[in-house]
C-alpha positions in Angstrom: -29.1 -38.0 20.4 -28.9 -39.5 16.8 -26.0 -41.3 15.2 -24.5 -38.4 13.8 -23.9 -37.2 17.5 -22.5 -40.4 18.9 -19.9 -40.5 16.1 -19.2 -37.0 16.9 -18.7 -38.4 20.5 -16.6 -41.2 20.0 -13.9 -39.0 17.4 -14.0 -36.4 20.2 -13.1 -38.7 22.9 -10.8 -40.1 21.0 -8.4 -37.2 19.7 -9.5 -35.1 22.8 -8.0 -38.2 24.7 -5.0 -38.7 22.3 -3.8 -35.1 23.2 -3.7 -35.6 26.9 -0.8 -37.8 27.6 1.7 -34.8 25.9 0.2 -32.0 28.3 0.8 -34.3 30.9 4.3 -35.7 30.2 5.3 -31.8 29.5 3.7 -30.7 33.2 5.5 -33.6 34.6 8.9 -33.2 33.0 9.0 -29.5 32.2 10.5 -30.3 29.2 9.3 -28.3 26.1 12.5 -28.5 23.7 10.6 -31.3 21.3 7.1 -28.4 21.3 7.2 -25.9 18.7 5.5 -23.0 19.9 4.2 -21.7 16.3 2.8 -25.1 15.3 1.3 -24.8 19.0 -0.5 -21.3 18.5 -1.6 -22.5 14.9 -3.2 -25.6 17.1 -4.8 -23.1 19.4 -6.4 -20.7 17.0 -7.8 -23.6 15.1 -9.2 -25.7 17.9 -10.7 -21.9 19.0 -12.4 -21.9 15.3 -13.6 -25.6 15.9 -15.4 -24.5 18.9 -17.2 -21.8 17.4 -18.5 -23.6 14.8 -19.2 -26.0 17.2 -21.3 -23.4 19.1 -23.2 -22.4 15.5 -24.2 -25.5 14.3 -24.8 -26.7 18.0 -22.5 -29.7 18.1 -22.3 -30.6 21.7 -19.5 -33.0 20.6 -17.9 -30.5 18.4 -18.6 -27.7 21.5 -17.3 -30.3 24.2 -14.2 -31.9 22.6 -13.1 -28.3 21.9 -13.7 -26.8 24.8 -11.4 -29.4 26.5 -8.8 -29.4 23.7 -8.1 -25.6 23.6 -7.4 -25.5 27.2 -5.2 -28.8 26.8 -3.7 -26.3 24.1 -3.3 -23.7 26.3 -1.5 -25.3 28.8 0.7 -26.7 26.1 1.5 -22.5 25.4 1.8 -21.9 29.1 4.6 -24.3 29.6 6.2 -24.2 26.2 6.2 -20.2 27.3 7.3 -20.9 31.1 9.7 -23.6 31.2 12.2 -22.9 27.6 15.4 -22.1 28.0 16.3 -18.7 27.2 
């Protein structure tokens, strides 16, 4: 693995990490009014686009922090989608 790699790494961890404590607190406390559910589909679709570049230029820290953010993301969707208030 060369340096470019483990800085790759440690960003990944670290924003991959920084994203986890909202899809938590939103599957604990159900409450989505504070999400905005176009800023979250932008989010999606990019982190998506991040992964397959990812996949071209063979980043596995690029490949694995995405893959872990988009379905961070996605559950973010799910319950923006399942628990507002209609």
């Amino acid at each position: 693995m060369n340096y470019t790699e483990i800085i790759g790494f440690a960003a990944a961890t670290l924003t991959t990490a920084a994203f986890l404590p909202q899809v938590y607190k939103t599957w604990k406390t159900k409450d989505v009014s504070g999400l905005s559910l176009p800023m979250l589909v932008m989010f999606f679709v990019g982190v998506f686009l991040w992964l397959i570049y990812g996949i071209y230029i063979q980043s596995p820290s690029m490949i694995s922090a995405n893959t872990i953010t988009i379905v961070s993301a996605f559950l973010l969707v799910f319950f923006k989608m399942k628990y507002e208030k209609k």
